[in-house]
C-alpha positions in Angstrom: 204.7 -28.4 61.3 205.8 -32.1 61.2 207.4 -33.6 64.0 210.7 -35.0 63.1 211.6 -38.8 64.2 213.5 -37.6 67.4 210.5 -35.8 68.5 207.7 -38.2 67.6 209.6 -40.7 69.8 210.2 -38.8 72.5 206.3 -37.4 72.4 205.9 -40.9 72.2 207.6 -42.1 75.0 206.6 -39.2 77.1 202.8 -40.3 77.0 203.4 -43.9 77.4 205.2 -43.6 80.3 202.7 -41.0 81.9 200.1 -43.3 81.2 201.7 -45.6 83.3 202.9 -43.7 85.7 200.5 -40.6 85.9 203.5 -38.4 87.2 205.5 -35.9 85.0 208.6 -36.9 83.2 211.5 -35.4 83.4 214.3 -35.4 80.2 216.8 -37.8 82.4 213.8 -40.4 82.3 213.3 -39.8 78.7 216.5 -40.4 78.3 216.7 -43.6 79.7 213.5 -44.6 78.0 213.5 -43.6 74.8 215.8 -45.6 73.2 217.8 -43.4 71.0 221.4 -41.9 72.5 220.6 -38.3 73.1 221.8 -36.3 76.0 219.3 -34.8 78.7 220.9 -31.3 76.9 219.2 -32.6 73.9 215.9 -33.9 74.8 215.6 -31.0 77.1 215.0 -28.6 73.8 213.1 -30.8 71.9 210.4 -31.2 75.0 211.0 -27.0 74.5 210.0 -27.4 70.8 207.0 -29.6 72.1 206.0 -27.5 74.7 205.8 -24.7 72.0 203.9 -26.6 69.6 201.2 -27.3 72.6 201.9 -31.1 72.7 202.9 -31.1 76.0 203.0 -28.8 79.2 205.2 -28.4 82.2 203.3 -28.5 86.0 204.5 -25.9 87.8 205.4 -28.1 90.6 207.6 -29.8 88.6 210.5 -30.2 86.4 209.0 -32.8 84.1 206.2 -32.7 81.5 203.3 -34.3 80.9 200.4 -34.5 77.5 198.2 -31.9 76.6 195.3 -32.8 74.8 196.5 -32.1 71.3 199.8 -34.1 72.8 197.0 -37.4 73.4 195.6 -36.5 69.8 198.6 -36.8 68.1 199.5 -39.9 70.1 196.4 -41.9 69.4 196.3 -40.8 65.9 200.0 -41.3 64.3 202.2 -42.9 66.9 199.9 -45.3 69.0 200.4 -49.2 67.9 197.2 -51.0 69.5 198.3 -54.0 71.1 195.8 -57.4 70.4 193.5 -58.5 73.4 194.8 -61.3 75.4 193.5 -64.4 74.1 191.3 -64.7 77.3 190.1 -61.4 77.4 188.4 -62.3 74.0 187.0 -65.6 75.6 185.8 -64.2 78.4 183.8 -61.8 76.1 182.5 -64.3 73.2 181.7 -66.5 76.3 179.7 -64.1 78.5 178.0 -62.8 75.2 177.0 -66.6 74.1 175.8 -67.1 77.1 172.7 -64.3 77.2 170.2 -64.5 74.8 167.7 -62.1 75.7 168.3 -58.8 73.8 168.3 -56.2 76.9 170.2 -59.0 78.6 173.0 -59.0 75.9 173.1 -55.0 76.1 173.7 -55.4 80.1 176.0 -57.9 79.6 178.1 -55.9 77.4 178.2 -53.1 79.3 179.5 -55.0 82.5 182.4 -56.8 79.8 183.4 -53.9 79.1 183.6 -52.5 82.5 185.5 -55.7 84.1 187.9 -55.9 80.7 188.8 -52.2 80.9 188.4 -51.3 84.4 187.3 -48.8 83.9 183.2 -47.3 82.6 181.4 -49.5 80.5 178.1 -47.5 78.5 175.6 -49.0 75.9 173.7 -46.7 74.3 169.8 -47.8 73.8 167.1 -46.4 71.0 165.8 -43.5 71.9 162.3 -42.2 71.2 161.4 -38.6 71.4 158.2 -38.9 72.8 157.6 -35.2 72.2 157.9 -35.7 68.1 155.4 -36.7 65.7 155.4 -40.3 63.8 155.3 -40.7 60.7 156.0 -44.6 59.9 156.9 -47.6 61.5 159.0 -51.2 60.1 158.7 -54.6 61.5 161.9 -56.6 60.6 162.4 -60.5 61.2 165.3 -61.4 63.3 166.4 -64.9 64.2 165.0 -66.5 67.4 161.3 -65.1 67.7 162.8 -61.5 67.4 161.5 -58.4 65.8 163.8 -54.8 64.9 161.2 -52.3 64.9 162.4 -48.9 63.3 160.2 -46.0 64.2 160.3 -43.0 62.3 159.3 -39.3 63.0 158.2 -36.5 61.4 161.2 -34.8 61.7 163.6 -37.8 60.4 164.8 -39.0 63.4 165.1 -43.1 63.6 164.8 -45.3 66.6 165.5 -49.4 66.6 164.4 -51.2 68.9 164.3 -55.5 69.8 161.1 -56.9 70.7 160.4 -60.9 71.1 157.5 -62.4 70.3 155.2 -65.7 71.7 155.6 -67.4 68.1 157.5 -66.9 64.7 155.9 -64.1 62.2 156.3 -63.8 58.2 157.6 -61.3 56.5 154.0 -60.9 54.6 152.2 -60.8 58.2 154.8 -57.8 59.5 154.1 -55.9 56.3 150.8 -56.0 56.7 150.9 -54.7 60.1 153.0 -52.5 59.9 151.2 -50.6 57.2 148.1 -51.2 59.2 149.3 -49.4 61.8 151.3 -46.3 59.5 147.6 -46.1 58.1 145.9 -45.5 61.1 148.6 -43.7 63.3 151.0 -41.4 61.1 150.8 -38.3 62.0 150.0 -38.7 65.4 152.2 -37.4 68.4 154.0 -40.4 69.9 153.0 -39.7 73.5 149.4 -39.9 71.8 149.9 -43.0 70.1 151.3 -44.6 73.5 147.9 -43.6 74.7 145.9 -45.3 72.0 148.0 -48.4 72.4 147.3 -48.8 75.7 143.7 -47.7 75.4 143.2 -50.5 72.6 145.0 -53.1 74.3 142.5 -52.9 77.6 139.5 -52.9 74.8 140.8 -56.0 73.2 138.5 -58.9 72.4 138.5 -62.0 70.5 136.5 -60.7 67.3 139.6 -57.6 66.8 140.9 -58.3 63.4 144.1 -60.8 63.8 146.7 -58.5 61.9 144.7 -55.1 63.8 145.9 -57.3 67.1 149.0 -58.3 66.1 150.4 -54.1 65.0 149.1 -52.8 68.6 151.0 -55.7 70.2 154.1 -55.1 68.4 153.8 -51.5 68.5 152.7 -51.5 72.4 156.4 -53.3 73.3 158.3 -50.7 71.0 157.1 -48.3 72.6 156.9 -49.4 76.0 159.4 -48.4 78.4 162.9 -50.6 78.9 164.0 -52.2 82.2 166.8 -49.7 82.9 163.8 -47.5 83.5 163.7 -45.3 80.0 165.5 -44.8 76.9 169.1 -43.9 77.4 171.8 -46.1 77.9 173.3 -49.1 80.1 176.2 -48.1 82.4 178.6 -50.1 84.7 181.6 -49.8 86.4 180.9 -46.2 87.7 183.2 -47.1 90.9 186.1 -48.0 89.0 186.8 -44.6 88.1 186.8 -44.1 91.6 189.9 -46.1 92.2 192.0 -44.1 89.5 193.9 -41.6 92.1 193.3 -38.7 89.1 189.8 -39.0 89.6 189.3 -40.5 93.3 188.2 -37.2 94.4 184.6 -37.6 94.5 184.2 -33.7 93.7 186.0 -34.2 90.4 183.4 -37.4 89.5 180.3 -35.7 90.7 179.6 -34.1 87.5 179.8 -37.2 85.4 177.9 -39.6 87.8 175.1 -36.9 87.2 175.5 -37.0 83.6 174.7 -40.6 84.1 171.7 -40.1 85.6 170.8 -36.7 83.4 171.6 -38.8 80.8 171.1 -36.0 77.8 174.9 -34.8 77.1 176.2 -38.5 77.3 173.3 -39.4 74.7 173.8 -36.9 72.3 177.8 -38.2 72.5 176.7 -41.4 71.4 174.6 -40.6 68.9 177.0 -38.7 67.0 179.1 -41.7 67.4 176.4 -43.9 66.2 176.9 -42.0 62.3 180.5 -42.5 61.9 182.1 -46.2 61.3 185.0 -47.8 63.1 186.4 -47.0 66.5 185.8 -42.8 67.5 188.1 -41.5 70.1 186.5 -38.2 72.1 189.7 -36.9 74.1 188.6 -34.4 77.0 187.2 -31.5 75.6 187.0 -32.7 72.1 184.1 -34.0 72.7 182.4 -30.8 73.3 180.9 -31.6 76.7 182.1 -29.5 79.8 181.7 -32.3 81.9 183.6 -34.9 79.7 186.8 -32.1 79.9 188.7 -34.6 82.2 188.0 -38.1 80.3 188.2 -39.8 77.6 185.5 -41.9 76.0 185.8 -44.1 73.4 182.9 -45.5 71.5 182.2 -47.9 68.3 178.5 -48.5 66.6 176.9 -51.9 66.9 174.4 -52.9 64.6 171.8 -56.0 64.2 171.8 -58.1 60.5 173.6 -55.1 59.0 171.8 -52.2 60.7 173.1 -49.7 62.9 170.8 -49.6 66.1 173.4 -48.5 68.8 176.7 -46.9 70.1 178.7 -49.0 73.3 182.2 -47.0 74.4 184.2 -46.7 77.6 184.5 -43.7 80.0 188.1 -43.1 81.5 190.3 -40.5 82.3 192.3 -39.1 79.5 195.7 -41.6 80.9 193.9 -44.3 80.0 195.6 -47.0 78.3 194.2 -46.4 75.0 196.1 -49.3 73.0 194.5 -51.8 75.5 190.9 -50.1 75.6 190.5 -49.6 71.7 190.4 -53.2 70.6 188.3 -54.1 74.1 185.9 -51.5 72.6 186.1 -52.6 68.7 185.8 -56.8 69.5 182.6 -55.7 72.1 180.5 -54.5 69.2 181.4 -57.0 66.7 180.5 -59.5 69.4 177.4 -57.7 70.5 176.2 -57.4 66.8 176.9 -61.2 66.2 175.3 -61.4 69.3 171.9 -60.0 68.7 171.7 -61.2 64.6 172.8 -64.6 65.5 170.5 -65.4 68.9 172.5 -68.0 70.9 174.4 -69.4 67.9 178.3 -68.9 69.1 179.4 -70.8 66.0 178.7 -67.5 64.3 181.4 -65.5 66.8 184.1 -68.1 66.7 183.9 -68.1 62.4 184.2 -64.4 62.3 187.6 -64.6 64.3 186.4 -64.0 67.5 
């Protein structure tokens, strides 16, 4: 049922102040907080009604109360008012992205923003190639600064984007003829079998191979070539931070999600369901139905390159994070990040889209 005014502000208060304080509160707190002039009698059986309705819960070691989940999820989506970065914050983000222009770069860079502006987890997810799939077609798409958006397609529809640079400048007649060059001679191929070929017909290279023959294995050889971070996945920083946050200090309790990082697969998937939805996604502890993730919070926003969706960045915290600070950290990131990488080193662009 609805919550009435009285209870929506108290829910209210309730979260904000355990997100601050990360202990339970008790109705004489509320009281004092809340702003409206109810008695402790009073708030003490609408925290009842709240309790009942699974919004909040009662420690057994205390006389105070505390969020559920659902309690978060009603917080975040009706009665949460996301407060505007700090005007530094924002320059310490357009900066630090202007300043990188190498694409993998600008994908580290984020990450590490968004780690030092939230203290907390910074991720940026990466394309992903199933190398056990089959391919079916591949795009060559002109970017700005000597920069290509390869999209790789497999058999089973699955899409992958990724940035490759280039020694010189390219048409959009020479990509189109490579890359249907090289979708005549490879679909239908494995991709671990293709990455053989590539490399195969790279070392057999000579001067009299046909120029556009040369220029698709070249292109294609980088796409599928492996990343810096050591394999398709995602960027991650700030891991330690969570370790300073006395819910999760306990290095038992972080265990299992500094091996997700390295596992990788749960985390990814995550992502990639974020990456088909538009706007700011909020997974709150089990919500995002990963037994590991049970105890955090992530939140995550798609980022895209001249208008195409090519990745997912977010922040991993616990589930008292400070969500009307972390959402527009996370929202600004990717706008930045996808100016960024369709704009090269051109700030102008970030500072006249508002950022």
């Amino acid at each position: 049922m609805p919550l009435s005014v009285r209870a929506e502000q108290l829910l209210k208060t309730l979260v904000e102040r355990y997100i601050a304080d990360g202990q339970p509160v008790g109705s004489r707190t509320l009281a004092r907080a809340c702003g409206m002039d109810l008695s402790p009698a009073t708030i003490r059986n609408i925290m009842a009604d709240l309790e009942e309705m699974g919004l909040v819960v009662s420690p057994h070691t205390s006389a105070g109360r505390m969020p559920t989940q659902r309690g978060y999820r009603v917080f975040v989506d009706t009665l949460l008012k996301v407060q505007p970065l700090a005007s530094g914050e924002v320059r310490k983000l357009r900066e630090e992205l202007c300043s990188t222009q190498d694409p993998q770069g600008l994908i580290e860079c984020a990450s590490q923003l968004l780690s030092e502006v939230s203290r907390l987890t910074g991720i940026v997810m990466l394309p992903r190639r199933d190398e056990q799939g089959t391919f079916r077609q591949i795009e060559f798409i002109v970017l700005s600064g000597r920069r290509i958006l390869v999209i790789t397609v497999t058999e089973d529809g699955q899409v992958h984007n990724r940035i490759i640079t280039t020694e010189r400048d390219y048409t959009a007649a020479e990509l189109t003829e490579a890359a249907n060059y090289f979708n005549e001679t490879y679909s239908g191929i494995g991709l671990s079998e293709v990455k053989r070929v590539l490399l195969r017909e790279m070392q057999q290279a000579s001067d009299d191979m046909q120029r556009i023959m040369r220029l698709a294995v070249t292109m294609a050889r980088q796409a599928f070539g492996p990343d810096r971070e050591g394999g398709d996945g995602f960027v991650v920083r700030g891991e330690s931070n969570l370790m300073d946050i006395p819910d999760l200090g306990d290095i038992r309790t972080l265990r299992p999600l500094f091996d997700a990082f390295n596992t990788k697969r749960d985390l990814l998937h995550l992502l990639e369901r974020s990456l088909r939805t538009s706007g700011v996604k909020i997974f709150i502890g089990a919500e995002s139905g990963y037994e590991v993730l049970k105890e955090y919070s992530v939140v995550t926003a798609p980022y895209s390159i001249d208008g195409h969706l090519v990745g997912t960045l977010g922040v991993i915290g616990p589930t008292r994070m400070s969500y009307e600070h972390v959402i527009p950290i996370v929202d600004i990131t990717a706008r930045l990040l996808s100016s960024a990488l369709s704009s090269g080193e051109r700030p102008d662009r970030l500072e006249s889209a508002g950022l």
